[in-house]
N, C-alpha and C positions, 0 to 999 in steps of 0.2 A: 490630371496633367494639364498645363499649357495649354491655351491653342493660338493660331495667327492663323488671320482672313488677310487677303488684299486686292485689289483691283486697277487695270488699267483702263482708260480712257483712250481709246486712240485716237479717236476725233477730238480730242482736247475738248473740248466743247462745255462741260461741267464745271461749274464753281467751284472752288474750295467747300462752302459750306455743302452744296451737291456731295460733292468726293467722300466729304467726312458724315455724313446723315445715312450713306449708300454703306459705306464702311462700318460703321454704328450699327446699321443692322443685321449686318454680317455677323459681328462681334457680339449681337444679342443672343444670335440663334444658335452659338455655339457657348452659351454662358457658363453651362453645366459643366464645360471642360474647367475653369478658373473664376470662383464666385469672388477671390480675395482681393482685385485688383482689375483694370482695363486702362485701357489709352488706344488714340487715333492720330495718326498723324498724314497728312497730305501734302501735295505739290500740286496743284491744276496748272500751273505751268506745265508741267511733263505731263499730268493725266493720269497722276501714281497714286494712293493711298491704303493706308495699311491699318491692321487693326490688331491689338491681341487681349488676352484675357491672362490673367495670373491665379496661379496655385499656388498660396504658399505651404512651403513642406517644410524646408530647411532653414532657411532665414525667414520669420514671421514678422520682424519689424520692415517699417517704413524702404529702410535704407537697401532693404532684399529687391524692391519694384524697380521694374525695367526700366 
């Protein structure tokens, strides 16, 4: 199955690249959930970043990714 990691910063204080490296590793450690796909996206303005991993089951092409 899927999974999704995320994190907030509340001190803002974190870089974009920070956010997304932190987030990265998050999304390593749960790899085994979705080998066929990832992505990371952040805001360090807000101090948001997210992360997920993909399974494909059903749609196996390109166009199936989140």
């Amino acid at each position: 199955m899927c999974g999704i990691a995320g994190l907030i910063d509340r001190s803002r204080s974190s870089t974009r690249l920070d956010l997304e490296s932190r987030a990265r590793a998050m999304s390593d450690a749960i790899a085994y959930r979705g080998p066929d796909g990832s992505g990371v996206w952040s805001d360090a303005e807000v101090g948001v970043a997210l992360a997920h991993r993909r399974l494909a089951i059903v749609d196996l092409t390109p166009t199936g990714a989140q």
